[in-house]
C-alpha positions in Angstrom: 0.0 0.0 0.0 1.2 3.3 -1.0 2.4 5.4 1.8 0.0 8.3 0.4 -2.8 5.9 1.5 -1.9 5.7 5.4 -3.8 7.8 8.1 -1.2 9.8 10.0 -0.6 9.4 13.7 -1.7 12.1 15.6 -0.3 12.2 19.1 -2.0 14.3 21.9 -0.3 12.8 24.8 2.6 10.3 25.5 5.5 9.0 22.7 6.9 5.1 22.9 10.7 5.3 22.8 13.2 3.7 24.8 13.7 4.0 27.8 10.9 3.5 29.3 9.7 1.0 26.8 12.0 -1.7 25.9 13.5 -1.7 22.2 11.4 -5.0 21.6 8.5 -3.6 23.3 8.9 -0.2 21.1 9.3 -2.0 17.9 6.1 -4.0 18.7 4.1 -0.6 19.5 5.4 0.9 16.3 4.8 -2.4 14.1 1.0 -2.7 15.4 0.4 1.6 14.8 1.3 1.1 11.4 -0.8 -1.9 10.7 -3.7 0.9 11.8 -2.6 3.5 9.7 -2.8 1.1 7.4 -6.4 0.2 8.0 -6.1 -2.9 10.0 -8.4 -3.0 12.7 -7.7 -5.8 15.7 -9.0 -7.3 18.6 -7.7 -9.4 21.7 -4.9 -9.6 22.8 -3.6 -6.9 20.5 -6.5 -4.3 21.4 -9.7 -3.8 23.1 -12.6 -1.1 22.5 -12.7 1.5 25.4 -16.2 2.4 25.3 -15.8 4.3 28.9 -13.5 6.5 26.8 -15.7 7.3 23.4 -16.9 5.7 20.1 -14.0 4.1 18.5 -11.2 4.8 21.1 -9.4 1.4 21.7 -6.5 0.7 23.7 -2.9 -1.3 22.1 -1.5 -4.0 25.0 2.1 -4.2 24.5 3.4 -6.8 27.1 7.2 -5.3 28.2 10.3 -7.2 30.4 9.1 -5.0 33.7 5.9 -3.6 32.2 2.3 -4.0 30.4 1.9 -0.4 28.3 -1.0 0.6 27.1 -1.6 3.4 24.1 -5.0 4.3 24.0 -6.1 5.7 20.3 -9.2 6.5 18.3 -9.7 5.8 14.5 -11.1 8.6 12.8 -11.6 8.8 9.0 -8.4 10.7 8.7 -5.9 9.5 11.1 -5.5 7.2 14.5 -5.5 9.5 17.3 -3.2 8.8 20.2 -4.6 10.2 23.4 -2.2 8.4 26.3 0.0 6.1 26.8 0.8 4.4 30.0 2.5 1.6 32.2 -1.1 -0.3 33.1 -0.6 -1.6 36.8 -4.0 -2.7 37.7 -6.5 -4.5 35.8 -8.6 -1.9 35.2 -7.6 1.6 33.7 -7.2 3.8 36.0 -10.1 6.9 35.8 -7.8 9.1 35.8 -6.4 8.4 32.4 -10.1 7.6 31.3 -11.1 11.1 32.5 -7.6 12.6 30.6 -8.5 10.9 27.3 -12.0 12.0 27.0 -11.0 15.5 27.4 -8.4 15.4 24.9 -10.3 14.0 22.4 -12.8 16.3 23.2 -10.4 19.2 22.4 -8.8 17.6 19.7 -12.3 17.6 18.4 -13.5 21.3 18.8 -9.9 22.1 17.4 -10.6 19.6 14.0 -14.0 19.7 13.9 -15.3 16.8 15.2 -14.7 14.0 12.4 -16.7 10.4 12.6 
């Protein structure tokens, strides 16, 4: 697929590089985020919908040596939307990060105008 035909990454919070992500966990994160600009869409284990979060926000599990990350991201028509990402140490997300994704894509939103 031409590269003219991949949705861009927009990131409004958080980067994956190493440290604190391992290189293997890095190039795993940056592997599955191009298969989703390129279209893909995935479930378990790769990714899970986040309905507490909003309509088509999902979060990527990347399991690391001393970590489980987590990059929580929306697909919109024109690009996958990165609102956090996170060392998940509980089984449930925390609301705090819940709570900081909503209102960034809520502002990404008023800024773009709103895409579905």
């Amino acid at each position: 697929m031409s590269s003219s035909l991949n949705k861009p990454l927009v990131w409004l919070h958080g980067e994956v590089k190493t440290p604190p992500l391992s290189a293997a966990a890095r190039l795993e994160a940056g592997v599955l985020l191009r298969r989703l600009q390129r279209g893909e869409s995935f479930g378990l284990p790769h990714s899970r919908p986040m309905p507490a979060i909003g309509s088509r926000c999902h979060e990527l599990r990347i399991v690391d040596e001393s970590a489980t990350w987590r990059i929580v991201y929306r697909t919109d028509t024109d690009a996958i939307v990165i609102g956090d990402v996170f060392s998940k140490k509980t089984q449930a997300t925390p609301k705090s990060v819940i709570d900081c994704c909503k209102r960034r894509f809520r502002e990404y939103d008023a800024i773009v105008g709103g895409k579905e």
